[in-house]
N, C-alpha and C positions, 0 to 999 in steps of 0.2 A: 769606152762605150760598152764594152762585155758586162761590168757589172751593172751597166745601168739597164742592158737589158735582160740582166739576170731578175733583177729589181722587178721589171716589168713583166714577166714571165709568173712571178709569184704572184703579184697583184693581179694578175688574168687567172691563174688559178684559183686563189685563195677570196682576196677581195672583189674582186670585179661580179662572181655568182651571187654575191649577199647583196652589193649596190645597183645589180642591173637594173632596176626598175627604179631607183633613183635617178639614175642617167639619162634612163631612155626620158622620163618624167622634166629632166632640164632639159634635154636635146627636144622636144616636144614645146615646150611653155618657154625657153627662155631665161634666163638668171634674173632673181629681183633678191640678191642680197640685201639685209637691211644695216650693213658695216664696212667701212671700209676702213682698213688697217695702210697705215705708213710705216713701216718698218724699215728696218737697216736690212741690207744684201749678205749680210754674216750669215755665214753658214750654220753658225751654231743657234738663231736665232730663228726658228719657225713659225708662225704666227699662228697656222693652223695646227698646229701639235700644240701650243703655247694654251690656244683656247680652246683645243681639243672641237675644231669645227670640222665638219664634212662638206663635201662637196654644193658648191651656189650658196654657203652659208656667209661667205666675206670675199672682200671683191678688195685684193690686196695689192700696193704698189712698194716697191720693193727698192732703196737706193742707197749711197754710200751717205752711214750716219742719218739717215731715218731725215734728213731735211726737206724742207718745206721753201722756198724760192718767193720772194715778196711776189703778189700779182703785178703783171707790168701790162705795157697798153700791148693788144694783140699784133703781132707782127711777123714776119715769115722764117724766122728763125725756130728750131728744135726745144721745146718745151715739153718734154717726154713726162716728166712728177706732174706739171701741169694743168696736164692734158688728160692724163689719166684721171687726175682730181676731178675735173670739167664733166666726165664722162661718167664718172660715180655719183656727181649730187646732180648736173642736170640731165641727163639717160636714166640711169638708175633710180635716180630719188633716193638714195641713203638717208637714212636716217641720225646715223650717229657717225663720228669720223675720230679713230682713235689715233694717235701718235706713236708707238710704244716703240720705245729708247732700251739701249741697254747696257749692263757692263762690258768694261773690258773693248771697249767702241773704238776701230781701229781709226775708224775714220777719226773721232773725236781727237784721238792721241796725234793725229796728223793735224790738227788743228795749234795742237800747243808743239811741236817739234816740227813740222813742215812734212808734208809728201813725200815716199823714199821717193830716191832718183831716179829708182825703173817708172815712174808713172808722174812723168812731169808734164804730159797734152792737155788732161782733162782735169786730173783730180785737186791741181792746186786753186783753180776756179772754183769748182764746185765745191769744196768747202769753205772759201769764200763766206757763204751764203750765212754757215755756221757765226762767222767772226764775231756778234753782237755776243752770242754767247759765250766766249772764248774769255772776252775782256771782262765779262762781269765774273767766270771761273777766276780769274788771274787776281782780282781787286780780290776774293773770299778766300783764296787760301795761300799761302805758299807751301804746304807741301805736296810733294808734286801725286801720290796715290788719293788725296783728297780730294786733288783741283781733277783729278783726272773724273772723279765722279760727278765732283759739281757741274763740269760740263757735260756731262751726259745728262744729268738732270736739265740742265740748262737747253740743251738743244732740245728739246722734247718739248720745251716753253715756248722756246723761239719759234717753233714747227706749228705752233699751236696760234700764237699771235700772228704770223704771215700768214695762216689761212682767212684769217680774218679780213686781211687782205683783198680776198676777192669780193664782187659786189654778189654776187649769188650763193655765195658763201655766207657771208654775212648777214643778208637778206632772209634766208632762209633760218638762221639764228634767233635773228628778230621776233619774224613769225611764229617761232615754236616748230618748225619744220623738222629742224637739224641741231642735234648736242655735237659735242665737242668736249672728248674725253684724253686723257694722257696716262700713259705708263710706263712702267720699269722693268724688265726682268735681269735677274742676276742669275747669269750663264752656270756657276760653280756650285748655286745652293737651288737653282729651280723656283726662287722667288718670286711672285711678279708685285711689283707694287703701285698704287694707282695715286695720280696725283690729284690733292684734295682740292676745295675751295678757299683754303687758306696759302696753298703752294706750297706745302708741304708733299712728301711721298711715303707712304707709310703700304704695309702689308695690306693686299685686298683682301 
């Protein structure tokens, strides 16, 4: 906690005199992001550093392996990615809803080798969710630094088709309301690359 309040101490000093009237401006009006980012919980992957956004610019949901969860019928169980989704396109009204995926995906690797053994409650369900992608990584490559990417590509696909999943989702698609965009970034080079209309990922 020391350096996280060290952390905090500079941005009170440093940042916080240049964004006050930014803040006060959200604290005032409210947030109307017009993105909302699903991204992986890796630390090394930032979404706003990534898009270089400030503050109320993206309204981001954060989990193990950047997944997406089929819509299912509403019920009283914990649907946290969700929920969150729910509340970005029908509170928010987003505009656009990016996936962005990326190397070196622990969770991915947990996908083709299984969940270490300290974390056998939760996380071998929830990448579950991954599995469609898994099996099409498995049929495209056998070596295993290749299929490790293919599924990280892949899950960013799969992320992208269960949103579709929803009815207000999808509705909103239709109409021209809401895009639906996919990405890559590669932790080691700073890459980000965007997936095309052909399923391809190439440099943005």
């Amino acid at each position: 906690m020391d350096k996280l309040l060290d952390g905090y101490r500079r941005f009170r000093a440093t940042a916080w005199p240049e964004r006050k009237a930014l803040f006060e401006r959200l604290a005032s009006l409210g947030q109307k992001p017009q993105t909302l980012v699903i991204a992986c919980s890796d630390s090394r992957v930032d979404p706003s550093m990534i898009f270089d956004a400030g503050p109320g610019e993206l309204f981001v949901v954060r989990n193990v392996a950047n997944l997406v969860p089929p819509y299912t019928i509403p019920d009283h169980l914990h649907h946290g990615t969700s929920a969150a989704i729910e509340f970005a396109v029908r509170v928010l009204e987003v505009r656009e809803i990016v996936v962005l995926g990326h190397a070196l995906c622990g969770g991915a690797g947990a996908l083709i080798d299984g969940a270490p053994p300290q974390a056998q409650d939760f996380l071998p369900d929830w990448i579950q969710i991954g599995g469609p992608a898994r099996d099409i990584a498995l049929k495209l490559s056998d070596d295993p630094a290749e299929r490790r990417t293919i599924l990280e590509y892949q899950c960013v696909k799969l992320s992208l088709r269960n949103l579709e999943t929803f009815p207000w989702v999808r509705e909103r698609i239709e109409d021209g309301r809401l895009a639906l965009q996919g990405a890559y970034f590669a932790v080691a080079t700073g890459v980000l690359e965007k997936l095309r209309p052909d399923g391809t990922f190439t440099p943005a």
